[in-house]
C-alpha positions as CSV (number, residue, x, y, z in Angstrom):
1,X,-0.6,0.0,-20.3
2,X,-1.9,-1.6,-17.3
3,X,-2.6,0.8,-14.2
4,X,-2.4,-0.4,-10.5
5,X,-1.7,1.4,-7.4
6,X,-0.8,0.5,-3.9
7,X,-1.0,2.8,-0.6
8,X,0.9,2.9,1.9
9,X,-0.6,3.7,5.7
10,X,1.0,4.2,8.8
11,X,-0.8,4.7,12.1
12,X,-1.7,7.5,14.0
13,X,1.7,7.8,15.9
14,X,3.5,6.7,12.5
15,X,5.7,3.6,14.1
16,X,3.3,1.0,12.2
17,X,2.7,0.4,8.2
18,X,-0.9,-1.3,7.4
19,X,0.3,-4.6,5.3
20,X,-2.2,-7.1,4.1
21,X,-1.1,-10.9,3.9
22,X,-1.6,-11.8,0.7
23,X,-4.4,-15.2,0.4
24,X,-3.6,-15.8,-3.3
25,X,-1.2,-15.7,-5.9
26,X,0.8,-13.2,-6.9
27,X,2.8,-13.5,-3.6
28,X,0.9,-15.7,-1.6
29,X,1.2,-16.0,2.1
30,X,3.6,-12.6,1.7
31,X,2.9,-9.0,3.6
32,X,2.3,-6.3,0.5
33,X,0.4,-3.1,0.5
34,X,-2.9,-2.5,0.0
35,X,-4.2,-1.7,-3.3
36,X,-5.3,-2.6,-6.4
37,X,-6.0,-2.0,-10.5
38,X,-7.0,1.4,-12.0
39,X,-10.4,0.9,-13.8
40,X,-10.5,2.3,-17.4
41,X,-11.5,6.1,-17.3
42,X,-11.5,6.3,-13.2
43,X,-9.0,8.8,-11.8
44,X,-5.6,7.7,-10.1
45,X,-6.3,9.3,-6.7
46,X,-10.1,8.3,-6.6
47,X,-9.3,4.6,-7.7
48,X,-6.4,4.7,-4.6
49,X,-9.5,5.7,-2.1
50,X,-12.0,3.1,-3.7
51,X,-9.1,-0.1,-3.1
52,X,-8.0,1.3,0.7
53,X,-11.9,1.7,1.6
54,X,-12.9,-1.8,-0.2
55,X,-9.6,-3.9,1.5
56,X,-9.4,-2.0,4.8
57,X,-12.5,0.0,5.4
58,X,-10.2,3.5,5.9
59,X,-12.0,5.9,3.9
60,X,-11.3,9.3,2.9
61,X,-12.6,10.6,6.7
62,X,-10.0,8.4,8.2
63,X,-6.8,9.7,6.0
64,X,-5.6,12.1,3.2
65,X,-3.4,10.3,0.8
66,X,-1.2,11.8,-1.4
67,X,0.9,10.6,-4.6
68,X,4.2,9.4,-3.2
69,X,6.2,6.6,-6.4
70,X,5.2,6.0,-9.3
71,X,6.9,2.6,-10.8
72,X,6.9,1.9,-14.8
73,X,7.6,-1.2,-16.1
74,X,8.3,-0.2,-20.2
75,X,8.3,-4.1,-21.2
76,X,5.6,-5.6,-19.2
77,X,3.7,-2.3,-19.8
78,X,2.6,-1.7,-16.5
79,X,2.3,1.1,-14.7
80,X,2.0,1.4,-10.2
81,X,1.3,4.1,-8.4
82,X,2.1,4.3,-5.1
83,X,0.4,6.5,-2.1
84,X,0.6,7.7,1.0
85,X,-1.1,8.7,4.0
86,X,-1.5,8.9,8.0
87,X,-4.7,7.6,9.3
88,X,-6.3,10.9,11.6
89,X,-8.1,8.4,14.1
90,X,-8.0,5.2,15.6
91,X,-10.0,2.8,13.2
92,X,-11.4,-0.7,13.6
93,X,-10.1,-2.3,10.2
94,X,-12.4,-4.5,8.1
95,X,-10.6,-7.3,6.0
96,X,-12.0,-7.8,2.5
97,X,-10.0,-10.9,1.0
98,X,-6.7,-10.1,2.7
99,X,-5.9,-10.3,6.1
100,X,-4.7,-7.4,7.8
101,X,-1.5,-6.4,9.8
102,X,0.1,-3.3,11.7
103,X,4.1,-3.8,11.0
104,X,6.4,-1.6,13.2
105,X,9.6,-0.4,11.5
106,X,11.9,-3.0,12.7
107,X,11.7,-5.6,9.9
108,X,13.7,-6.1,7.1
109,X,11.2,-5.6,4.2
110,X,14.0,-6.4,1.7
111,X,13.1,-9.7,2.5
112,X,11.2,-11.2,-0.4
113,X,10.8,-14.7,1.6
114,X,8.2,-12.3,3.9
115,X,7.2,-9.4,1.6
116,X,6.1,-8.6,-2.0
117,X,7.6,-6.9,-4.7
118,X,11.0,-8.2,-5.5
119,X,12.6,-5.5,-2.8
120,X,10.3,-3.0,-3.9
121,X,8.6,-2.6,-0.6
122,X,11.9,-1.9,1.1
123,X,12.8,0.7,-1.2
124,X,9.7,2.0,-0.5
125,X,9.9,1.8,3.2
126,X,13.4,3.3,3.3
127,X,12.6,6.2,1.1
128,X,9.3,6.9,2.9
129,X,12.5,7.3,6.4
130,X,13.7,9.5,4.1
131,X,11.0,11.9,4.0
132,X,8.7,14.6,5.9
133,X,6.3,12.3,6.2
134,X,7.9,10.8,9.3
């Protein structure tokens, strides 16, 4: 099984979602969440803090992420992990390959003509409403 994960931040006040714009394929040119693969033998929650420091520069002073969705795929054998946290300070992002965004709540992340995922991400966002995290 192939292991990923993806995180999901919101800012201090918890009205904006940290996307990255996607510069290559899968989903180029689309917002997704940051994130990345599980390396063999490295822990879930310590590969989630090594791909939100190394594509945003948010490390583990800035934010306490917690497990949120997990997402199996049986055929394709994948496996995604999903996180969340709420940054504790104001940072100065730093771009890796992606470009960085601050999205406020007002978009219709079901779109798959904008965002990643095949409607993942607005499932995401909806059940992330849905919870005390808000």
């Amino acid at each position: 099984m192939k292991n990923y994960n993806c995180i999901i931040i919101l800012n201090q006040q918890k009205d904006r979602i940290l996307f990255c714009k996607r510069a290559c394929d899968p989903y180029l040119g689309l917002y997704n969440f940051v994130g990345g693969k599980i390396e063999e033998g490295e822990q879930s929650l310590d590969a989630a803090y090594r791909e939100l420091e190394e594509e945003t520069g948010i490390t583990r002073k800035d934010t306490v992420i917690r497990p949120f969705i997990d997402y199996v795929w049986h055929i394709q054998e994948i496996r995604m992990e999903v996180y969340v946290g709420v940054l504790n300070k104001e940072i100065v992002l730093r771009e890796e390959k992606h470009s960085l965004h601050w999205l406020d709540f007002n978009h219709n992340f079901f779109d798959m003509n904008i965002f990643a995922g095949e409607g993942n991400i607005g499932h995401m966002v909806e059940i992330l409403k849905m919870s005390d995290i808000l």
